[in-house]
N, C-alpha and C positions, 0 to 999 in steps of 0.2 A: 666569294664566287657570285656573278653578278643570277636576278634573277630574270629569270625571259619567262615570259607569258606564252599561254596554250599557242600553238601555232600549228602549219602545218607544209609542207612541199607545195603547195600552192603562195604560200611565203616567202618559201625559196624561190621559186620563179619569179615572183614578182620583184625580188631583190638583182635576182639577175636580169631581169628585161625581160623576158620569156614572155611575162604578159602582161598589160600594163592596163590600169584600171580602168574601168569607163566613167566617164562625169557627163551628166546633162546637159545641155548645151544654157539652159536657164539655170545653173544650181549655180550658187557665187562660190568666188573662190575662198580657198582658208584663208584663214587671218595672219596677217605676217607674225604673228606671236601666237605660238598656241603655249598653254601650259596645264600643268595635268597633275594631281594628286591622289595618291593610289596609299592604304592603308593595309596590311597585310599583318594579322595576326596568327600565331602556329599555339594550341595547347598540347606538349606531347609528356608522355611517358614511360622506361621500359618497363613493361608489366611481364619480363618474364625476363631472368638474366640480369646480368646490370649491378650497379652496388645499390641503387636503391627502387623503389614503384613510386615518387612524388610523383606529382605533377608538374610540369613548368610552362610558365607563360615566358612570352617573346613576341615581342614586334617589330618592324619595317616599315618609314616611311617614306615614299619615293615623290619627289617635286621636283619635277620634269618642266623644263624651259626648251622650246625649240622657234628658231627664226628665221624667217626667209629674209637674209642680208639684201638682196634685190630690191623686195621692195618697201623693205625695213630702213634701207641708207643706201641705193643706189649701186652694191656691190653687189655685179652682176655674178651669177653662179656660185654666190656665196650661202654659205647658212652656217649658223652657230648652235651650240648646243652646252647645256647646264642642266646638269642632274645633282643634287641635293638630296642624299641620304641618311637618316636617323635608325638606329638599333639599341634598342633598350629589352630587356627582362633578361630569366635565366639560360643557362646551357645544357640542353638535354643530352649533350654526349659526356654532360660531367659522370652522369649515372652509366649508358651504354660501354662509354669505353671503348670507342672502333678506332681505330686510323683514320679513317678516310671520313667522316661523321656523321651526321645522321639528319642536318636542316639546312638549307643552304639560305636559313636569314640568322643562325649562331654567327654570332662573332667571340674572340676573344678580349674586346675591350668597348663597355660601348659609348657611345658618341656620335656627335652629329658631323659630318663628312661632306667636303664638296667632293662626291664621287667620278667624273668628271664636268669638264671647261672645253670644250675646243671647237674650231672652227675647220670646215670642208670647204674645199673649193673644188667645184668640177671643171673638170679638164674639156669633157667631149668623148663619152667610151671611157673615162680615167678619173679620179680626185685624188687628191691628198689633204692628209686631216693632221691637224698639228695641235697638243695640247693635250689636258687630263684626259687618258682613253682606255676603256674598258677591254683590255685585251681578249676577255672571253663574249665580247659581243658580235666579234667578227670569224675569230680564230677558234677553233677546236671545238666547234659549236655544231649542235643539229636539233633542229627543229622539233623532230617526234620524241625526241628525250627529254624537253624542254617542262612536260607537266609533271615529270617526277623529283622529289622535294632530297632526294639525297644527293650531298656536293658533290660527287665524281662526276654524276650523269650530266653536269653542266661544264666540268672542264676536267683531262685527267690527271690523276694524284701521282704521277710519277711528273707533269709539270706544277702541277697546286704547292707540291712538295717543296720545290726548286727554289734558288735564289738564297742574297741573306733573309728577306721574310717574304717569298715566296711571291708570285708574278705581279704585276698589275690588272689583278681583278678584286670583287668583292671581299673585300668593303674596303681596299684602299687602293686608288690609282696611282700612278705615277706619269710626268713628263713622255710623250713619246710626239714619233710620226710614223704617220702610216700612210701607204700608197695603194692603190687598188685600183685594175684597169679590168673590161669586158671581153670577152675572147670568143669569137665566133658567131656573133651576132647577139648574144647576149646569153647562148648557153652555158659557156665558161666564164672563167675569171683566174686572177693571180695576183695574191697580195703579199706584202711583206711590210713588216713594221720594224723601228728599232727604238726603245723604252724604256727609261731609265732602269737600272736592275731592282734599285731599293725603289719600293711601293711606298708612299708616305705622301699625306695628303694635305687639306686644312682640313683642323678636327685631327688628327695625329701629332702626338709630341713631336714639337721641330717644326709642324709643319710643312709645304711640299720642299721635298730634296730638290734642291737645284746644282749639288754638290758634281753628281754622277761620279763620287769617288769608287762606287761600288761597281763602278764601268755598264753596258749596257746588256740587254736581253736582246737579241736579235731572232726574230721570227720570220717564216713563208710559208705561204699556203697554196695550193690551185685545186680546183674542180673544174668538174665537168658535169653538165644533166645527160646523162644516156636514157631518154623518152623517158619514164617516170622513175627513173632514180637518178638520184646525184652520186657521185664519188670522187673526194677528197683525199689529199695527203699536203702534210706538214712536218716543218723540222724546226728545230728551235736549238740555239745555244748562247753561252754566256761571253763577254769578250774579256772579262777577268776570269781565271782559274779559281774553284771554290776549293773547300776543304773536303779533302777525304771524310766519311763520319766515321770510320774507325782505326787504321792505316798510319803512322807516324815513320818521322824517320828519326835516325840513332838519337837524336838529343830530344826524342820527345815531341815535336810539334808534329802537326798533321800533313801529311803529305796534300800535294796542290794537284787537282784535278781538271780538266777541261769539263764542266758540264754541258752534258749535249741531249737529246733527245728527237724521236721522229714519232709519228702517227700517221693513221689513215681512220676515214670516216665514210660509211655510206648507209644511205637511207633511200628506202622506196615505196611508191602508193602499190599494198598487193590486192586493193581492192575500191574500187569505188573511183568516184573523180570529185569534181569541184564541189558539185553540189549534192546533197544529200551525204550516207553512214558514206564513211572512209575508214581505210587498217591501213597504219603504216607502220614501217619496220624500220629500226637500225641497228648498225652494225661497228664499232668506235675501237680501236686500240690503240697503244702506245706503249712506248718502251724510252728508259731514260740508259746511259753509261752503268747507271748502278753503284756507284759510289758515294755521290754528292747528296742525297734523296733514300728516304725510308722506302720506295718501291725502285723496284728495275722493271717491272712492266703492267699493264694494268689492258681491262678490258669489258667492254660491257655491250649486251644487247636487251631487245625488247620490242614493246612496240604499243600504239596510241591509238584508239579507236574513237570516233567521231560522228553525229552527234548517237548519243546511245540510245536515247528515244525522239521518237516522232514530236517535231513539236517544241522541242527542247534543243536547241541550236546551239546552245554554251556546254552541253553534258558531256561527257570526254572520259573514257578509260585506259588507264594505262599500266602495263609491265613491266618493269626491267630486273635485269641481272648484271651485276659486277664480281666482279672478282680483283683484285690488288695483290700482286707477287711483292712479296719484301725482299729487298737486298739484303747483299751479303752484311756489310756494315750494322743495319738495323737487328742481324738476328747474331752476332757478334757481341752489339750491346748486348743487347739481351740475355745474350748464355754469361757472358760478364758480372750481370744484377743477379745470378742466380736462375731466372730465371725458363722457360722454355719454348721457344718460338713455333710459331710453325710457318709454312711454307708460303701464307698469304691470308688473307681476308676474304671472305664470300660474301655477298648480302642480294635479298632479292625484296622488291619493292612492289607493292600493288597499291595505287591510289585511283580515285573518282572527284570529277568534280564538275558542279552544277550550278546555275546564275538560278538564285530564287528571290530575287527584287532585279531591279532594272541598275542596283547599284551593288548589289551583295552577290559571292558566290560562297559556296562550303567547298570543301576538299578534306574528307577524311583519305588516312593514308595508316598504311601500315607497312612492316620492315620487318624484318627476318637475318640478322646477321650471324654471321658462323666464324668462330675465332677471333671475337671482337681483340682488337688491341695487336693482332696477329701473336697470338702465342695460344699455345695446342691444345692449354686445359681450360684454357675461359669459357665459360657457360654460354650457349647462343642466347644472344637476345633478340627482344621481339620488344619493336617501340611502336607506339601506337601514337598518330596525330591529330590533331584536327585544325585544318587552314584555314582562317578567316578573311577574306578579303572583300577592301569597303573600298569602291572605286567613284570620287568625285566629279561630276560630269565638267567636262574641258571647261576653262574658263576661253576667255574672248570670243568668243562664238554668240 
């Protein structure tokens, strides 16, 4: 699951045209290459629940390449983009045990990744982007959820779940294109992508699939700003039929399902405006077919406050709550191992985070989940973080 940094509905406008920045008429322009390196370390623990109380360390390192093809090589309306990603240390949901997990810089294998490669061309109101692409950078994405560190709140696990190894997002991309035009002078939009199914990258055994035997992911999306909220919906499905997870037919094999899914997303400012404190609120759900994926529908709110003291412009608090309904199949297995399902996962999230050098911030975090693992007698746990993040000031500048 990819990560996004603090942001805010003034973000979202600005991505939709709403409002576009102002530059001095003497400040020169950026550099046709900027590049950027960003260090993010998590120490977490579950000190309550859990199979054990260690500690574990993990890290993320992010080497960002971005280019203005213009006036980089004369291709006008072009820009290119290359993201390089490394994940190294341990797994803190080896101890929790949730579904859904508990960092969204865990991975289950680590290595160094070209997370994506690809190039935009703007149309005029429209582009299209072809090449390694981060499906949760555009799709199923909201801003004021962005500063909390558990994986749902950045894309949801009834689509995280999906796929043979699950979509083209963090930590492994896949092959895609994607199209996205402006609607209404820049308050709307509507995109759609379609993406190799299997996620496989360089830096993953095999490196990038160019097979697409696994057929593709086909995704859309549209929003709209209604004065200071946005409101999104999205559908997604597969163009090969996946396996049932529990379901067989008379000889044994798994019956073949069409994997489908939809969502809706809305977020709005309920207080404050550009400059100085701001609350914002979202609102995210989703629902999959319920066969193909350990959830049939999932759902989270919360909300991101901004900056929390005078003075302190990077300080940021935030809320959320999820919840993840388990399909029929997943609690199937389950009763199958013996064991006892319940009806879904709960987990609620309160983190803080603040710049204390021009190049460091902290982010302590803490979590509270209920039915880890989704099954009825597991002990809630409570995992305890602490985010390091060391950001290298841009080169070519």
């Amino acid at each position: 699951m990819r990560i996004m940094k603090f942001g805010s509905l003034g973000a979202t406008a600005l991505l939709l045209g709403v409002v576009q920045p102002a530059r001095a008429e003497d400040a020169p322009p950026p550099p046709p290459v900027e590049l950027s390196l960003t260090y993010t370390a998590d120490v977490a623990a579950t000190v309550s629940g859990g199979s054990d109380s260690k500690a574990r360390y993990l890290d993320n390192y992010d080497l960002i390449a971005d280019a203005d093809l213009d006036r980089l090589v004369g291709w006008e309306g072009a820009r290119a983009h290359i993201y390089g990603l490394g994940n190294f240390g341990k797994r803190p949901n080896d101890s929790a045990g949730t579904l859904e997990g508990v960092d969204n810089i865990e991975v289950g294998k680590q290595a160094v990744r070209l997370f994506e490669a690809w190039v935009e061309q703007d149309l005029g109101g429209a582009s299209v982007l072809a090449g390694l692409y981060d499906l949760n950078s555009e799709f199923y994405a909201t801003d004021s959820s962005s500063l909390l560190i558990a994986p749902p709140f950045g894309i949801g696990s009834e689509l995280a779940g999906n796929g043979p190894n699950g979509p083209s997002i963090f930590p492994s991309t896949a092959l895609a294109v994607r199209v996205r035009a402006a609607l209404n002078g820049g308050k709307g939009y509507i995109e759609a992508a379609a993406l190799n199914a299997r996620a496989q990258t360089w830096g993953d055994p095999g490196g990038i699939d160019t097979s697409f035997d696994d057929g593709l992911l086909l995704i859309g999306e549209a929003g709209h700003m209604f004065g200071p909220a946005k409101l999104s919906l999205g559908a997604w499905t597969y163009s090969k039929k996946r396996e049932d997870g529990f379901a067989t037919d008379a000889l044994g094999n798994p019956l073949l399902r069409t994997a489908w899914g939809v969502y809706g997303l809305a977020e709005a400012r309920l207080y404050g405006g550009e400059e100085g404190p701001h609350l914002d609120a979202f609102l995210r759900g989703g629902a999959s077919e319920g066969r193909t994926t350990d959830f049939s529908w999932a759902a989270h709110t919360g909300f991101l406050y901004g900056p929390v003291w005078n003075g302190r412009e990077d300080s940021a608090l935030s809320l959320g709550l999820r919840y993840a309904r388990t399909s029929g199949p997943f609690r199937d297995l389950a009763r199958a191992a013996g064991d006892t399902p319940s009806s879904g996962e709960y987990g609620l999230e309160l983190t803080y985070t603040d710049r204390i050098a021009s190049f460091l911030l902290l982010q302590p975090d803490v979590q509270i989940i209920d039915k880890p693992g989704g099954l009825s007698n597991a002990q809630t746990a409570i995992v305890t973080s602490l985010r390091i993040t060391i950001e290298v000031p841009p080169l070519f500048h």
